[in-house]
N, C-alpha and C positions, 0 to 999 in steps of 0.2 A: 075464335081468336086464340093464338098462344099465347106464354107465357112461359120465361124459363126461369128455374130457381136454382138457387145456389144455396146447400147447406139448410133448405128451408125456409132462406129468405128470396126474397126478389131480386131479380139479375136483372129483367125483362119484359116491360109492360107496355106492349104499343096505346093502351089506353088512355096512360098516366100522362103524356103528351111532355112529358119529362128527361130531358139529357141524363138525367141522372140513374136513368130506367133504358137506356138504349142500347143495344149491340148494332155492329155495322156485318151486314152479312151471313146472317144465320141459317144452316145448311141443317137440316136433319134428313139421316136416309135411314129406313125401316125396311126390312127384310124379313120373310116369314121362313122360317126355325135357323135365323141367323140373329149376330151380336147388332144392333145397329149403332148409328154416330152420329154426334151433331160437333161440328164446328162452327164458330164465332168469333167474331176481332169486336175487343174491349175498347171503349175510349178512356183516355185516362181519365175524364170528368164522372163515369161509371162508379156508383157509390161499391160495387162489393170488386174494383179494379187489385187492390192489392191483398184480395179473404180469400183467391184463391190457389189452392196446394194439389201438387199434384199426387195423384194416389189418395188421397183423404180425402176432397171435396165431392159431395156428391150433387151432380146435376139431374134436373128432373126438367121435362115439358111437359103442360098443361095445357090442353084443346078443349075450352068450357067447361074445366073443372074435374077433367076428367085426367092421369098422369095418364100418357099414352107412353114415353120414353124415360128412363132411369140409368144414370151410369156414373163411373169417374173420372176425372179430371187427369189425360195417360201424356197430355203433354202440350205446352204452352211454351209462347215463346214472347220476347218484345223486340218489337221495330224501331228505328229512329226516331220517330214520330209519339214514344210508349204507348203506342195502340199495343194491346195484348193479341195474339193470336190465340184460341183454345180449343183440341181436339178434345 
């Protein structure tokens, strides 16, 4: 199971069975001796929807506890709808 955090807290928890825990569409691609990336689109009901900054916020995912991916927050955008886009 994943898990994505934000700054250390929770962004991301299919367990919590929680809106307030959900992203729509989350993309991670891993690359061996390359930068990898994850994109996601925020719902506005998304409790950390407006904690994140870009250049400062750091994203991590978690696969059973273990960080497999770490990076920052290089660009966001909001849609008519304020779903968040986040590369």
């Amino acid at each position: 199971m994943f898990t994505i955090k934000a700054d250390g807290r929770e962004l991301y928890n299919p367990a919590l069975f929680d809106e307030k825990f959900q992203v729509i569409n989350p993309e991670l691609t891993l690359e061996v001796n390359k930068a990898g990336s994850l994109s996601f689109t925020m719902p506005p009901c998304n409790i950390m929807w407006g904690s994140l900054n870009k250049l400062t916020s750091v994203i991590s995912v978690e696969q059973d506890g273990v960080e497999i991916f770490r990076g920052r927050v290089m660009n966001d955008e909001t849609d008519t709808y304020k779903q968040r886009h986040v590369y």
